[in-house]
TORKOLKE-628632 format. One record per atom (N, C-alpha, C): residue in one letter; x, y, z. Coordinates in steps of 0.05 Angstrom, whole numbers, plus 5000, padded with zeros to 4 digits. Layout:
N
AXYZ ...
//
This chain:
472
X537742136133 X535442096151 X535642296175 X533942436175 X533042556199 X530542526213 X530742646245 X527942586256 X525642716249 X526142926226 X523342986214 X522042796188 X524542716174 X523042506165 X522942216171 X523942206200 X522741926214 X520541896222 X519242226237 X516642266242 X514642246216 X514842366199 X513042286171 X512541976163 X514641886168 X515541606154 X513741456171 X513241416201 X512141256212 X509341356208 X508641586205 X505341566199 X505141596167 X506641526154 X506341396120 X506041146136 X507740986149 X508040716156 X503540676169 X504540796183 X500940716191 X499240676174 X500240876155 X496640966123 X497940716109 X500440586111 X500440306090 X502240376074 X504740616069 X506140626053 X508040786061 X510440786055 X513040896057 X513141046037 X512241286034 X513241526019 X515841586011 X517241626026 X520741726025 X521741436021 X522641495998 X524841225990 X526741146001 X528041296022 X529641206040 X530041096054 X526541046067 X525640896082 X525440626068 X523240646054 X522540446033 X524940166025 X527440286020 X528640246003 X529940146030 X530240116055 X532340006083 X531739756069 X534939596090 X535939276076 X534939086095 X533839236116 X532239106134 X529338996123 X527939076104 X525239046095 X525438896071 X527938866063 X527938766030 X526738556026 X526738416050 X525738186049 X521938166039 X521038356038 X517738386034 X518238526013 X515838376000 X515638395964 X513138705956 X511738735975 X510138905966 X510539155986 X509739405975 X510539685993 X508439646022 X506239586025 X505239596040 X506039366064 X506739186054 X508238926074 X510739046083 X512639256071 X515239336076 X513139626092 X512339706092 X511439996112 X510039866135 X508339636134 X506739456158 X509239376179 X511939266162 X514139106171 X515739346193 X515839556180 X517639796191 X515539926206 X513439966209 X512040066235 X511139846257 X511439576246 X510439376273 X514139426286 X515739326270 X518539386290 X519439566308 X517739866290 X518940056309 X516140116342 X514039946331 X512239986345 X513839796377 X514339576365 X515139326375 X517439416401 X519339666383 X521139826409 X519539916426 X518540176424 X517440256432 X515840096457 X513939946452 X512039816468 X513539686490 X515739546484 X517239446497 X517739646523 X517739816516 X518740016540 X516640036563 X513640126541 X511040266558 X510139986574 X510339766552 X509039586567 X511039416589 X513339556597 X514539466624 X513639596648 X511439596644 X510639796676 X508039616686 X507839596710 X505539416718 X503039456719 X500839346696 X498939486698 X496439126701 X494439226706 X492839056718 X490938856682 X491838846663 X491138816637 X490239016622 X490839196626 X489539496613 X491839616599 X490939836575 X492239916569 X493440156580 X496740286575 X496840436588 X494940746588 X495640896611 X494141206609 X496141436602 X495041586594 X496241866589 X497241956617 X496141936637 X496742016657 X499141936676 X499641636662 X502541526678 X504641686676 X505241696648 X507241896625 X508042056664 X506342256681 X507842366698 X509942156717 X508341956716 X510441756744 X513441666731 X513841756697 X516041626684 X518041806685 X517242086695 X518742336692 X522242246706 X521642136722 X524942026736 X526841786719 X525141716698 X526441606677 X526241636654 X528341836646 X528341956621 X526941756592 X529741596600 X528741386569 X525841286572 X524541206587 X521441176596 X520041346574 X520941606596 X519041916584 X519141886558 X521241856543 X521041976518 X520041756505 X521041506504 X518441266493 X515141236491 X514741376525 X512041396531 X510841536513 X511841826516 X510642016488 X510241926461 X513241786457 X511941686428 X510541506420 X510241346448 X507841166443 X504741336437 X504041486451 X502441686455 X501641796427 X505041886415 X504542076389 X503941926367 X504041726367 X503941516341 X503741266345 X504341086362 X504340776360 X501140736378 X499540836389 X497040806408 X495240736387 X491940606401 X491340626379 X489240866367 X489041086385 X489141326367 X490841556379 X492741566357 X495241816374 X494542006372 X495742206392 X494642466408 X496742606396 X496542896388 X497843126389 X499643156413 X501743286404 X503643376436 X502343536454 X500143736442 X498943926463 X497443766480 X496343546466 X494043356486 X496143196505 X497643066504 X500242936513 X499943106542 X500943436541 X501243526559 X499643596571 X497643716565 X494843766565 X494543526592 X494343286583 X492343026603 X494642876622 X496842936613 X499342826633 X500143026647 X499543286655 X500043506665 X504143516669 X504043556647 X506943566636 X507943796626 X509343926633 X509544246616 X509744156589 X508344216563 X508944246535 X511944236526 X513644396534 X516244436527 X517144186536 X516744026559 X518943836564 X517243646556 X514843536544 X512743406527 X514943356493 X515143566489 X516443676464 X519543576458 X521143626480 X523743516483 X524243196481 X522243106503 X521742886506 X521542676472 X518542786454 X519142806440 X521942716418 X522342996415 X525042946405 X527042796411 X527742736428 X529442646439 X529542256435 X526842266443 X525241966436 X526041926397 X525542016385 X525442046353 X528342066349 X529842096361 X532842086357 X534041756363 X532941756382 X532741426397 X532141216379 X529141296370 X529041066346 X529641076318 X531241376322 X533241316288 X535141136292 X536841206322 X538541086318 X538240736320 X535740616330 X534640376332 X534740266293 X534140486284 X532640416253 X535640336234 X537140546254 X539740496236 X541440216253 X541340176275 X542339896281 X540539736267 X538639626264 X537439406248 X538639466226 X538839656209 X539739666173 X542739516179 X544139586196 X546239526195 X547339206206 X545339166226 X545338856231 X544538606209 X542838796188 X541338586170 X543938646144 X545238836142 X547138756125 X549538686133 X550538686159 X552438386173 X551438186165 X549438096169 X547837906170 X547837766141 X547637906121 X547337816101 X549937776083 X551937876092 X555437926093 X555737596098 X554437566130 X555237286140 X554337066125 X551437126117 X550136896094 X552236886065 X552037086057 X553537046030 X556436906030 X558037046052 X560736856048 X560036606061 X558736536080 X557636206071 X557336126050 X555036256023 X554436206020 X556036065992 X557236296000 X560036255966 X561536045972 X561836016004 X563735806008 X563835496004 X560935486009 X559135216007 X558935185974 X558435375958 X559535355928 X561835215920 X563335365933 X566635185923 X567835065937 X566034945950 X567534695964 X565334525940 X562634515941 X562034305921 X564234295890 X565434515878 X566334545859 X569634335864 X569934435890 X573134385888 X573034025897 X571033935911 X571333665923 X569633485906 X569133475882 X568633335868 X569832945864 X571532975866 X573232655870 X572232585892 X572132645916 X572432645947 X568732535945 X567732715939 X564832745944 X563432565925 X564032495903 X563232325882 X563831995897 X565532005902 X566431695911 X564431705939 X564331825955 X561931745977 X559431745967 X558531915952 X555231865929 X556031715917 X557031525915 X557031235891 X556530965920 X558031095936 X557230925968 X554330895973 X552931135974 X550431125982 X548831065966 X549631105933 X548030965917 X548130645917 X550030485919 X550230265924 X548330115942 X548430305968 X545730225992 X542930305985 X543030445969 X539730555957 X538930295947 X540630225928 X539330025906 X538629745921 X539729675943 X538429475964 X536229625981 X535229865978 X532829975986 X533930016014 X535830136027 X535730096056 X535830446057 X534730536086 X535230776096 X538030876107 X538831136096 X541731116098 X542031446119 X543231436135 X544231626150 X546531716142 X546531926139 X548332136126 X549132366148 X551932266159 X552932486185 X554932646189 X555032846202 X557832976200 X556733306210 X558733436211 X557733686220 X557333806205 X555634086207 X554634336181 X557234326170 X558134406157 X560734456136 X561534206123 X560833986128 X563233716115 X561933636083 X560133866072 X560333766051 X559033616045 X555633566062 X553533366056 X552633506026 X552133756029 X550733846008 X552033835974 X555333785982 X555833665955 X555833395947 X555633215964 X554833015966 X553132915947 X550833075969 X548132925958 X547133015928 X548433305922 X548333385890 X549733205867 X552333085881 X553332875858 X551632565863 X550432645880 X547432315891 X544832375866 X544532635863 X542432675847 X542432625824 X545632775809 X546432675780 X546832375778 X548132195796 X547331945791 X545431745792 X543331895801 X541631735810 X538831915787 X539632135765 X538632205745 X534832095742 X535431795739 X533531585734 X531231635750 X531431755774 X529931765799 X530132115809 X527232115819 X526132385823 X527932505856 X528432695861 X529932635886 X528632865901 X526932815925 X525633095933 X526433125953 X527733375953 X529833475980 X527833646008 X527533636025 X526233686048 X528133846063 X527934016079 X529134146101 X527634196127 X529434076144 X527634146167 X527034406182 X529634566173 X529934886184 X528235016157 X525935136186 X523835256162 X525135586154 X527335576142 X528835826140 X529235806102 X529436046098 X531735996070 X532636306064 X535036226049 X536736436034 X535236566012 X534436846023 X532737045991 X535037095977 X534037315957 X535737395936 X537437485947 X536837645977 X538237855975 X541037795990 X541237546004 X542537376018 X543037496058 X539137356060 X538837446076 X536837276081 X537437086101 X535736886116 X533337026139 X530736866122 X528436996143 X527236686136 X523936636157 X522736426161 X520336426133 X520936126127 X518236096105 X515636176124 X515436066144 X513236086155 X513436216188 X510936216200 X510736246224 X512036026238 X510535916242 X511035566256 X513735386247 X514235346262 X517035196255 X516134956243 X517434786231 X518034546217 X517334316237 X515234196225 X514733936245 X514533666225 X513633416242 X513833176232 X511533176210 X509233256208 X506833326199 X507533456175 X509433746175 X510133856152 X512633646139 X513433556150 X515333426128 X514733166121 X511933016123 X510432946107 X508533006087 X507433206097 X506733416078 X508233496059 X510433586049 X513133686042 X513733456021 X514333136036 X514732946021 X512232825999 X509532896011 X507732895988 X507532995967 X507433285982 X507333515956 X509333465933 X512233365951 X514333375928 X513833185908 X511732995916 X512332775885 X510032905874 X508833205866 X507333215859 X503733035870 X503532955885 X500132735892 X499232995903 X497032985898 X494533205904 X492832925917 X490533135930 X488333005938 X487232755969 X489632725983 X489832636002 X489932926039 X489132816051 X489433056069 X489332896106 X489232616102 X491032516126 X493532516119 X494632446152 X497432246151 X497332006132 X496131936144 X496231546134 X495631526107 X493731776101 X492431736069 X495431826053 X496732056062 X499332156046 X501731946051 X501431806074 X503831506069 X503331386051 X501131216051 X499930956033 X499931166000 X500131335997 X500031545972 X503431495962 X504431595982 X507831615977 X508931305969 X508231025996 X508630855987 X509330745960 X506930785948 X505730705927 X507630865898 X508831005908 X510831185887 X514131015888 X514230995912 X517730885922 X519130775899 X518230665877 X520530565860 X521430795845 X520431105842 X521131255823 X522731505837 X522731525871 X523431705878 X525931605905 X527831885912 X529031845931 X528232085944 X528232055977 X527332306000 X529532316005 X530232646012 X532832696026 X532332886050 X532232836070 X530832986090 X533433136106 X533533376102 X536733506112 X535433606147 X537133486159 X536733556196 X534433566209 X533433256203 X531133226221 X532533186254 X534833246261 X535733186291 X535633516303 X534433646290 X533833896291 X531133936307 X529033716293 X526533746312 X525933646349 X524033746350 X524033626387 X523933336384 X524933276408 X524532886410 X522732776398 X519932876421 X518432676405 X516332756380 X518032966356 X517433026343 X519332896314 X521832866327 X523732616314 X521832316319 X521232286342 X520931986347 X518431936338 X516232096326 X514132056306 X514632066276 X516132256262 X517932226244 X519532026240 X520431876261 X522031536247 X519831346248 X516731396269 X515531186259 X513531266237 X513231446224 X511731446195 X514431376181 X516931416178 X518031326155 X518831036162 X518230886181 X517630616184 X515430506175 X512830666170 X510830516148 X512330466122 X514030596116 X514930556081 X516530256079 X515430086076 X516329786077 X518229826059 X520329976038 X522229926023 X523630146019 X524330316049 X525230626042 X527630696026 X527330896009 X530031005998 X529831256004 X530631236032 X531731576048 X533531596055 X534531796048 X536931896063 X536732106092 X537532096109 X537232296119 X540432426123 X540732666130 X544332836137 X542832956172 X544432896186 X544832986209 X547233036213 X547233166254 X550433186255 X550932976276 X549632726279 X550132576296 X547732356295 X549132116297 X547531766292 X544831816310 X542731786296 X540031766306 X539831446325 X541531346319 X541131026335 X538130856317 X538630896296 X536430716282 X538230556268 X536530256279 X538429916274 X539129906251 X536130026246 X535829926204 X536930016191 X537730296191 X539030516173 X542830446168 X542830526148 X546530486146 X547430726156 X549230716163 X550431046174 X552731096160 X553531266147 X555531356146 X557231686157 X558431536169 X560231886176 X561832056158 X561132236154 X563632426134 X565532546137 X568132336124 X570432316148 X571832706135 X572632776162 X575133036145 X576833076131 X577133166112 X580033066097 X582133086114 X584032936093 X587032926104 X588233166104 X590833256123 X591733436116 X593033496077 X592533366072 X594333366040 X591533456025 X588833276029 X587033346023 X586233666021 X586433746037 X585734036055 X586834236041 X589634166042 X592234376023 X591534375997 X591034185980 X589834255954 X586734375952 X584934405976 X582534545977 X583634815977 X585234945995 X585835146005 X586935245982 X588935125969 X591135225951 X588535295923 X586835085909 X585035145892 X583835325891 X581835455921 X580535655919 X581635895920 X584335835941 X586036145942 X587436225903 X587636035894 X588236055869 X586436195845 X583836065854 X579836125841 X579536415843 X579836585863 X580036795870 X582237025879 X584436905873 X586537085872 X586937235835 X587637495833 X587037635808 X590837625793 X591337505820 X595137515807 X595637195812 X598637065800 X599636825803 X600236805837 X598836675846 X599736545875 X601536265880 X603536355897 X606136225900 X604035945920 X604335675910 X603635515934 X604435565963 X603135465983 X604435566015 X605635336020 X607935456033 X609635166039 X608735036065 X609534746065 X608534576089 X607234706117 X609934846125 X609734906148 X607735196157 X607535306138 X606035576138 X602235516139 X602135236114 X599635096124 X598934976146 X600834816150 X600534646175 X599434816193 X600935016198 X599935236222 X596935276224 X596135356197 X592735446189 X590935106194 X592434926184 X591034746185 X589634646215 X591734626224 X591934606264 X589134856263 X588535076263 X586035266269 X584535146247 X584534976236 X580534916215 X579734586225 X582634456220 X582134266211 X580734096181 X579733856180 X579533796148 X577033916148 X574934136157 X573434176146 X572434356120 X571034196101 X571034276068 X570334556065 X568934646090 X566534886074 X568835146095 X570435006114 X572735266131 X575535256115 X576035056099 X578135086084 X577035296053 X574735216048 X573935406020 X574635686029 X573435766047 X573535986058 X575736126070 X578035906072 X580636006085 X581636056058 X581935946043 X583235966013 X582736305999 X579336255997 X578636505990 X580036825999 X579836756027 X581036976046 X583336996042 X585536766037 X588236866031 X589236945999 X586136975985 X587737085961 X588637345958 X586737515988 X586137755983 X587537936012 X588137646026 X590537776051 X592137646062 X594637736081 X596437666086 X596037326101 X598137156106 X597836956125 X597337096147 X599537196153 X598537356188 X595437296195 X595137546183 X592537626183 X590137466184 X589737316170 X588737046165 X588936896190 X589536836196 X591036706226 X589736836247 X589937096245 X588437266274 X586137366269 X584537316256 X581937276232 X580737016251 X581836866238 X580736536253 X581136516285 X582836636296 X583836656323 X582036826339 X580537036328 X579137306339 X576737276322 X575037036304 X573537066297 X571137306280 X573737366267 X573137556247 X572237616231 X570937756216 X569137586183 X570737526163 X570037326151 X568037286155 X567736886161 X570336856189 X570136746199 X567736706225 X567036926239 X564636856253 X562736796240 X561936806221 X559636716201 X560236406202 X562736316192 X563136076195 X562635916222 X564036076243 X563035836270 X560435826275 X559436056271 X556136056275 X554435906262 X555835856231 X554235726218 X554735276227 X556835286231 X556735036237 X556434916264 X556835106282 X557535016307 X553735106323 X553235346311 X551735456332 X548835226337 X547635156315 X545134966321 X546534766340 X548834566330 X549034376355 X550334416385 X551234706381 X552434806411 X549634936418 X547234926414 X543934996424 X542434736437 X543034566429 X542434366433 X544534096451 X546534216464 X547534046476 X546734156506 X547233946522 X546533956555 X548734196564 X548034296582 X550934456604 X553534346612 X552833986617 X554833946619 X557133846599 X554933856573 X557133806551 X558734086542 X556734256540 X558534486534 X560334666562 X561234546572 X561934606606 X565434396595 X564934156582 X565933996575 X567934096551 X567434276537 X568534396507 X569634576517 X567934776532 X569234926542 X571834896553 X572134656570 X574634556592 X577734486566 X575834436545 X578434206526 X578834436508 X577534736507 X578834916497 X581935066510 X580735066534 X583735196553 X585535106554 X586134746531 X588334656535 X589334626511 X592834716509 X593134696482 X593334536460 X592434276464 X593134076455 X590533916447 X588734056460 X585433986479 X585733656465 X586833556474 X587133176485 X587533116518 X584833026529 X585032926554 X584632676555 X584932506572 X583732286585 X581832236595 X580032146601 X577432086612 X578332156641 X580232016648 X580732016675 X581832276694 X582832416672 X584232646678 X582332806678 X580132726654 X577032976658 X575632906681 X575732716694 X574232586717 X574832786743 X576832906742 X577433076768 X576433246764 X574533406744 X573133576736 X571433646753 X570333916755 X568233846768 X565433676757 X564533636733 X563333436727 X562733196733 X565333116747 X565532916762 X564632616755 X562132496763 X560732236750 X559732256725 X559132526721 X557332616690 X559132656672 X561032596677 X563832716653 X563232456630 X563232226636 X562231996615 X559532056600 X556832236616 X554832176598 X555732416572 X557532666584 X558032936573 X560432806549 X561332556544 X563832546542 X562432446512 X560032306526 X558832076501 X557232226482 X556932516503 X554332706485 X555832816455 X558332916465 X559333106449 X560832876430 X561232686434 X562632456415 X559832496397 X557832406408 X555732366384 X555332556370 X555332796376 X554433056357 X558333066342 X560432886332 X561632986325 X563633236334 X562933256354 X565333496362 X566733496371 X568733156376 X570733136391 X570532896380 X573932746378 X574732406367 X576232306395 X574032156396 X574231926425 X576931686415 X579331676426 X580631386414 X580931276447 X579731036446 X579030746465 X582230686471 X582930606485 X584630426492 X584330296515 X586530056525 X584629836542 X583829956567 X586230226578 X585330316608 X583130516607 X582930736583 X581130926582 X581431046554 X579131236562 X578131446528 X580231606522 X581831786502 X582731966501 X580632136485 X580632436496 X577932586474 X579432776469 X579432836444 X580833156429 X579133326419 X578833486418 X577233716406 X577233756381 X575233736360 X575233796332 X576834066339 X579333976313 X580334366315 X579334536305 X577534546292 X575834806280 X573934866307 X573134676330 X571234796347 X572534916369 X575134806363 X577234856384 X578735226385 X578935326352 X579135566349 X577235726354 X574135616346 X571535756359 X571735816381 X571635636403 X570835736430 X574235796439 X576435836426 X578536036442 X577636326436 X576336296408 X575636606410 X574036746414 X572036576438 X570236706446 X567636756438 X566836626414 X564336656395 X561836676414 X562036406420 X559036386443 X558636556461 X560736626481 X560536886501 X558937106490 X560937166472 X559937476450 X557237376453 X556237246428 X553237246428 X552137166451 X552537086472 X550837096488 X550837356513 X552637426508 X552737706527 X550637936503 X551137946485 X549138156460 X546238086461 
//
């Protein structure tokens, strides 16, 4: 790629097609199925830079003039954006001679400018290619990982889906909890084979999904609401022909002996977009729902169950299986103490042990170790993937709170010892927040709380995950 055929490429991009297959063919666009949606996609983005720039200048609702282009001259990066807004992204672009011509700009530094700009957004064109195949790096070893953990926890996961089947068949609504990684999703797949007899229509509330190419983009514009995931739950039993609320309840109702809903992270939506969502699935006088969150909705009716971590013994035969699944030579078991170490950085979680296993078929312990320690791949994929939705959604002073029980090495405090915090009085509501989302085990005793830090969230924030992305 060069800037002569970046310049062609974006006015192919305008006429509706990407000529040069180079273009065409970026891992950034894969995601659009037709050439003209992939050339629309790559000129609104690079338009999208661009504009960003021109339209930081204060103008009274108008669009900008040719004539500003002189007041930007003391800021280079300005200048050369301006022009290319001018040369191509406007909505009818000007030649360079006109550029100079009406901005009374010498031609030559019109021209530089120019260039210089077109260098800018190659190199823009080439950070996106390269972010979208991180990106899809990070999806896939999720995605493999979440594979073999359903493969490898089969016993584990079977005996809790025979639990929930038990509470189905008394018709009650069952809460299904624990954090992203514990393994709901194998769960509820050994829920489906036993429950064969019955139609099982799975719902998601993150309006996202994994393409071919393993690369998460949005089904839709609009995010996922209470509305669509009745909608969602209609459609899935197949009923046509209804187009209220109330008409698609009394529709669904009327099915309940043949089907089970499985609604994955409705604690995902806004409040009172949850708290309209529990009262339509309170019309269903005999629910068989499940829902998976990462923390107890506080509904009386529903059974809850938590999804406990495995044991350390548990864990070692996860680890040892997969590192075995994917190693191409005989691998020596790890002895006690060499796990223990790794174990202390995951903890029992199903979907960070698959992924620890995997990684040690193909590298050293060390290594492995300062991987998880420095959040490395394709461990940051991992914290992000479990931690990042409910570390979005907690208060300041809960994550102010994680933060504090990371700096310690043991991260086990006392309530009372957190009380000198600066948090101060709020350390109980921060104490109760992060207990509910799972991210810390509260044990009671008669004078006070002790709280420990899940150790897998505990290796996250030593290594800085959240900072990073939030400084980028």
């Amino acid at each position: 790629m060069n800037i002569k055929d970046l310049s062609r490429a974006i006015r192919d991009a305008r006429n509706g097609c990407l000529r040069n297959p180079e273009f065409d063919s970026l891992y950034f666009l894969s995601a659009y199925a037709t050439p003209i949606k992939r050339a629309q996609a790559f000129f609104d983005e690079l338009a999208m830079f661009v504009q960003a720039y021109v339209g930081a200048q204060p103008r009274a609702n108008r669009p900008p003039r040719v004539s500003e282009l002189q007041q930007w001259q003391h800021d280079r990066r300005q200048l050369m954006l301006g022009v290319l807004y001018w040369n191509y992204f406007c909505a009818s672009p000007l030649k360079t001679r006109d550029i100079a011509e009406l901005s009374h700009i010498p031609i030559k530094k019109v021209r530089e400018a120019a260039r210089e700009g077109l260098k800018l957004l190659l190199n823009h064109v080439c950070e996106l290619e390269q972010e979208a195949r991180r990106n899809a790096a990070k999806a896939r070893a999720v995605a493999f990982a979440e594979r073999l953990a359903i493969i490898l926890l089969t016993g584990e996961q079977e005996r809790i889906a025979r639990k929930i089947e038990a509470h189905l068949e008394a018709k009650r609504l069952f809460i299904l909890s624990g954090l992203p990684g514990m393994a709901k999703g194998a769960i509820l797949t050994h829920l489906c084979a036993l429950i064969s007899s019955r139609h099982c229509v799975f719902i998601n509330v993150l309006a996202e999904q994994l393409d071919q190419y393993g690369r998460m983009h949005r089904l839709s514009d609009a995010a996922c609401t209470e509305v669509d995931i009745i909608r969602q739950m209609y459609e899935g039993l197949g009923l046509i022909g209804h187009t209220t609320i109330a008409d698609q309840l009394r529709a669904i109702e009327g099915q309940q002996d043949n089907f089970v809903l499985i609604i994955n992270r409705p604690d995902l939506l806004p409040p009172h977009e949850l708290h309209n969502l529990l009262s339509y699935l309170n019309h269903l006088t005999h629910p068989r729902i499940i829902l998976t969150t990462t923390h107890d909705l506080g509904i009386p009716s529903a059974e809850v169950l938590k999804v406990p971590e495995l044991t350390e013994e548990q864990s070692k035969a996860v680890v040892e299986q997969a590192r075995c699944r994917a190693s191409t030579s005989d691998c020596r078991p790890l002895s006690e103490e060499t796990f223990r170490a790794l174990y202390q950085l995951t903890g029992g979680v199903p979907l960070a042990l698959a992924m620890l296993g995997t990684y040690l078929a193909t590298h050293p312990i060390k290594q492995a170790r300062i991987a998880l320690k420095n959040a490395q791949p394709p461990f940051d994929a991992l914290y992000e993937y479990v931690f990042n939705p409910t570390w979005q959604q907690l208060s300041e002073n809960g994550r102010e709170l994680l933060r504090y029980l990371a700096t310690k090495r043991t991260a086990q405090l006392s309530e009372h010892q957190l009380s000198r915090r600066d948090l101060g009085a709020d350390v109980v509501k921060a104490i109760d927040e992060v207990g509910r989302y799972n991210l810390v085990k509260i044990e009671p005793t008669d004078e006070t709380r002790y709280v420990r830090l899940q150790p897998l969230l505990h290796t996250a924030l030593r290594s800085g995950i959240f900072e990073r992305r939030r400084a980028s």
